[in-house]
C-alpha positions as CSV (number, residue, x, y, z in Angstrom):
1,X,21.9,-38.9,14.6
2,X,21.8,-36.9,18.0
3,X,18.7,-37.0,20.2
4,X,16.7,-38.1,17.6
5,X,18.2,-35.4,15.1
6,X,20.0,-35.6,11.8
7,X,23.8,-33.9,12.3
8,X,24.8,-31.5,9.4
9,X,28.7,-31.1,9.4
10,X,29.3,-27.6,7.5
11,X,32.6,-27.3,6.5
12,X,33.7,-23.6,5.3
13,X,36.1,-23.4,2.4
14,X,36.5,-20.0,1.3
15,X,39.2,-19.8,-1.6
16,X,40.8,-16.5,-0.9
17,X,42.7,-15.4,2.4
18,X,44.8,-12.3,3.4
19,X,46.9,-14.3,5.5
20,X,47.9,-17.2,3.4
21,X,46.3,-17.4,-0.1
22,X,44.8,-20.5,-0.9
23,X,45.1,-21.2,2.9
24,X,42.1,-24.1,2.8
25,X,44.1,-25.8,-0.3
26,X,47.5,-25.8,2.0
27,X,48.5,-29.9,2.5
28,X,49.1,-31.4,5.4
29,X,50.2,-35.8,5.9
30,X,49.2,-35.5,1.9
31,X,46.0,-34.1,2.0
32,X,44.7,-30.2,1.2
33,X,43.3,-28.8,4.7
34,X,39.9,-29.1,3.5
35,X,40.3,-32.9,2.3
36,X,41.8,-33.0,5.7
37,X,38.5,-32.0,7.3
38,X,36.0,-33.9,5.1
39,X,38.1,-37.3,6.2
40,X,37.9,-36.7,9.7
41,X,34.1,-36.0,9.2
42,X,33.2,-39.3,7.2
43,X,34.7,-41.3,10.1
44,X,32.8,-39.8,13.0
45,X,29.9,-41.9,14.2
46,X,27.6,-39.1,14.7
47,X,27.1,-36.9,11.5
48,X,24.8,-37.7,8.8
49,X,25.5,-35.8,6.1
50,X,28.8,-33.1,4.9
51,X,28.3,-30.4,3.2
52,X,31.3,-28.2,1.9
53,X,30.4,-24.2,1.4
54,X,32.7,-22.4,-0.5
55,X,33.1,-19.9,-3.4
56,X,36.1,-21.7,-5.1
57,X,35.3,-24.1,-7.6
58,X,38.5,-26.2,-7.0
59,X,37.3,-26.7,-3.7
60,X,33.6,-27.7,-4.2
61,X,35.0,-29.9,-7.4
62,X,37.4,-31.8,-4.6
63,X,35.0,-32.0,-2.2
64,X,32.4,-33.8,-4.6
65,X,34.9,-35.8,-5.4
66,X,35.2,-37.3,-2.0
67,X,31.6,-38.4,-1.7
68,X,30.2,-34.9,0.2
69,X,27.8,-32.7,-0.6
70,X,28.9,-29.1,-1.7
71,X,27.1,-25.9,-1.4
72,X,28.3,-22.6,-3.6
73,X,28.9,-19.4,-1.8
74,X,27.8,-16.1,-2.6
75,X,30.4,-13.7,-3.5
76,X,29.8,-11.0,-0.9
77,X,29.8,-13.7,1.8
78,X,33.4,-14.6,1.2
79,X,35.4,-11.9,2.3
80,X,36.9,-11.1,5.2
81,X,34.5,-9.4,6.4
82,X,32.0,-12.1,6.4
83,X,31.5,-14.0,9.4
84,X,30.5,-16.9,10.4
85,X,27.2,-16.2,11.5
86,X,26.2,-14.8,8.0
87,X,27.7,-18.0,6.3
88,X,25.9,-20.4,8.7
89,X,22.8,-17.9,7.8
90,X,22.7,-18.1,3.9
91,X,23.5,-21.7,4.4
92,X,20.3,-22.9,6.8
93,X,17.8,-20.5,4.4
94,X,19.0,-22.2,1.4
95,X,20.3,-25.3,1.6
96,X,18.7,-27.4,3.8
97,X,15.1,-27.4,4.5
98,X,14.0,-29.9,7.6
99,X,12.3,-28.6,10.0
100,X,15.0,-29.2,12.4
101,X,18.6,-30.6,12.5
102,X,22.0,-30.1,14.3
103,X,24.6,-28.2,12.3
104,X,28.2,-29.4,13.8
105,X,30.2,-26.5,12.1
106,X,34.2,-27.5,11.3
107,X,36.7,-25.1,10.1
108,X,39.6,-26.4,7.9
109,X,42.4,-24.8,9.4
110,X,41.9,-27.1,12.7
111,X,44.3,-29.9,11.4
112,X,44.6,-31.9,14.5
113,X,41.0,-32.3,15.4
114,X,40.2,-35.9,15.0
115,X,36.9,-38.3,14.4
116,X,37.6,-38.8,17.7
117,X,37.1,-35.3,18.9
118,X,34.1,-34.5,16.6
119,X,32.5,-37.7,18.2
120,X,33.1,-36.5,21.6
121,X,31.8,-33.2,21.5
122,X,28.7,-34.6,20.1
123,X,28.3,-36.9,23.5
124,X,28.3,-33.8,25.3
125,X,25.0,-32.8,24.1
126,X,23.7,-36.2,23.7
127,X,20.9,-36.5,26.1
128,X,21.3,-32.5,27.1
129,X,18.9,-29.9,27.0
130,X,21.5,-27.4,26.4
131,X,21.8,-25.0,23.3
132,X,25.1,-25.7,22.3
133,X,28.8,-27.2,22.3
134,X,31.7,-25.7,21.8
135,X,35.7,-26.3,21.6
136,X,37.6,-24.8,23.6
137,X,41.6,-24.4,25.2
138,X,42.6,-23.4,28.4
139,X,44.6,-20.6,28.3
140,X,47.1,-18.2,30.5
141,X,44.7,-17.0,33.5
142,X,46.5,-14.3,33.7
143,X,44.6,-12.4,31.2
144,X,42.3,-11.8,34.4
145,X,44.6,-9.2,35.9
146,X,44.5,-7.4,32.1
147,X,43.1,-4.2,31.8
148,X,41.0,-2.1,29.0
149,X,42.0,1.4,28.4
150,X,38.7,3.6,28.1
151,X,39.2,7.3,28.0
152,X,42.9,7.3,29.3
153,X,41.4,5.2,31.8
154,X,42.5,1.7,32.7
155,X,39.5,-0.7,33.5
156,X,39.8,-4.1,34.6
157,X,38.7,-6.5,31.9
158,X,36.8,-8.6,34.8
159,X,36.4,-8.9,38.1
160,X,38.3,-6.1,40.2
161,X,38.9,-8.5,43.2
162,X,40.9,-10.5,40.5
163,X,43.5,-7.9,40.2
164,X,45.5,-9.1,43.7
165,X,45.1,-12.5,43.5
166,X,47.9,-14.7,43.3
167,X,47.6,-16.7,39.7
168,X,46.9,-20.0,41.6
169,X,43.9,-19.0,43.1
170,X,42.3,-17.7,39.8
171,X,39.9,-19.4,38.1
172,X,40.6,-21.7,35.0
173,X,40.0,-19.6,31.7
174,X,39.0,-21.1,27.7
175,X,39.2,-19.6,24.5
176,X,37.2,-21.2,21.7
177,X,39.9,-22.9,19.5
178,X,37.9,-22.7,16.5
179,X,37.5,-26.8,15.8
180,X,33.8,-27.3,16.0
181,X,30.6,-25.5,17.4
182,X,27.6,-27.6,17.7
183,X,24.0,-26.6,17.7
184,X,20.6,-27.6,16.8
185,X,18.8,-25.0,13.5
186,X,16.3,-23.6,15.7
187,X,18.4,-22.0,18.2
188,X,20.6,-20.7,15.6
189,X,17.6,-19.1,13.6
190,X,16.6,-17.7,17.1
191,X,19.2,-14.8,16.2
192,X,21.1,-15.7,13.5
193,X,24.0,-16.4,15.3
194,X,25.2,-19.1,17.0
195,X,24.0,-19.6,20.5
196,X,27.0,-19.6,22.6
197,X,25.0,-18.2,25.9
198,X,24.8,-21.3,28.4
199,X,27.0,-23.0,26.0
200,X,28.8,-26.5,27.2
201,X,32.6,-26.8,26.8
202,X,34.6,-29.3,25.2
203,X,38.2,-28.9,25.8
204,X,41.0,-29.9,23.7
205,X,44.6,-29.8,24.8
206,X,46.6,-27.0,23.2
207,X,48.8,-28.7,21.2
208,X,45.3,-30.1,19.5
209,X,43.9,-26.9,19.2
210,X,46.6,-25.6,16.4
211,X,44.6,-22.6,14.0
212,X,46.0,-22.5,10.7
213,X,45.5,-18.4,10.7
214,X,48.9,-17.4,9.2
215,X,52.6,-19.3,7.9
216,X,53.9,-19.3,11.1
217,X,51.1,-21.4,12.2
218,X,51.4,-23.7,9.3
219,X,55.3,-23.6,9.6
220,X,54.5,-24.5,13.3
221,X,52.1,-27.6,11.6
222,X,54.9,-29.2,9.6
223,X,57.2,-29.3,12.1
224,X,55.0,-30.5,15.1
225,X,56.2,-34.1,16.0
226,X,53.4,-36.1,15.6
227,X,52.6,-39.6,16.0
């Protein structure tokens, strides 16, 4: 429970991926990614129920097997062209039907997010009258002094003043990593989409924040020297 709310974990499991086929199935310290994810999940002090959406039926068969709910995918909404927001959609309209819940949304191919950092994004916004949570990395600052190219034009991707400052004096930038986004239903269904405006942050170191998007991420996975 959170602020007086049930917690949701949705867990995405498509079967198919350009990138590496089977990529959710991939195993890692002798688990598939997604058993991986479902684990972490059970431990964390915070969310009621998992739920596992997928299309593939080896998927939702393991994932049953460990003890979590499972929730079958329509077709057109795993491809790559289907995002998240249309998952978390179809999910919310047919699945569950409380008036009101949080939905902490976990991605497989974040292998070294914890219980520990599930639990502690969900004290962010316990107590808080924000919208949302979100994992994030810190990245290069540099990305500041980038430009766009409009036209045969180059146009600063932020500020213009940012352009001749020295990288010391710039300020700190995050990229969402991908691990969790947490939110309650009734902002989501606000837009369909997850509401990321006056979001809260919840950084994770880099090395933490490993996506599984290709083999040279996984390659970088197995030969990480973990504890």
């Amino acid at each position: 429970m959170l602020n007086g709310l049930r917690v949701v974990g949705l867990i995405p499991g498509r079967g198919g991926s350009e990138s590496i086929p089977r990529k959710n199935l991939l195993q890692f310290r002798g688990a598939s990614l997604i058993e991986n994810t479902v684990i972490n999940a059970k431990k964390s002090l915070f969310i009621d129920e998992i739920v596992v959406n997928s299309d593939d039926i080896e998927i939702l068969n393991t994932s049953s097997s460990l003890g979590v709910s499972i929730f079958q995918r329509d077709a057109e909404l795993a491809t790559n062209a289907a995002t998240a927001n249309r998952v978390i959609e179809n999910f919310v309209k047919s699945f569950k039907s409380e008036d009101n819940y949080y939905i902490l949304y976990l991605q497989p191919t974040s292998p070294l997010r914890t219980s520990d950092h599930i639990d502690s994004i969900c004290q962010i916004l316990e107590n808080s009258t924000k919208k949302c949570a979100i994992s994030v990395t810190e990245i290069d600052n540099k990305i500041l002094k980038s430009f766009f190219q409009i036209d045969g034009k180059l146009v600063p991707i932020s500020k213009y003043h940012y352009l001749n400052m020295n990288r010391q004096t710039l300020p700190k930038v995050f990229m969402s990593n991908g691990a969790a986004y947490l939110f309650r239903k009734s902002e989501f269904l606000l837009n369909n989409e997850i509401p990321i405006d006056d979001a809260l942050a919840f950084i994770m170191s880099g090395d933490c924040s490993l996506d599984i998007d290709n083999l040279e991420d996984y390659q970088k996975l197995l030969e990480m020297d973990l504890p």
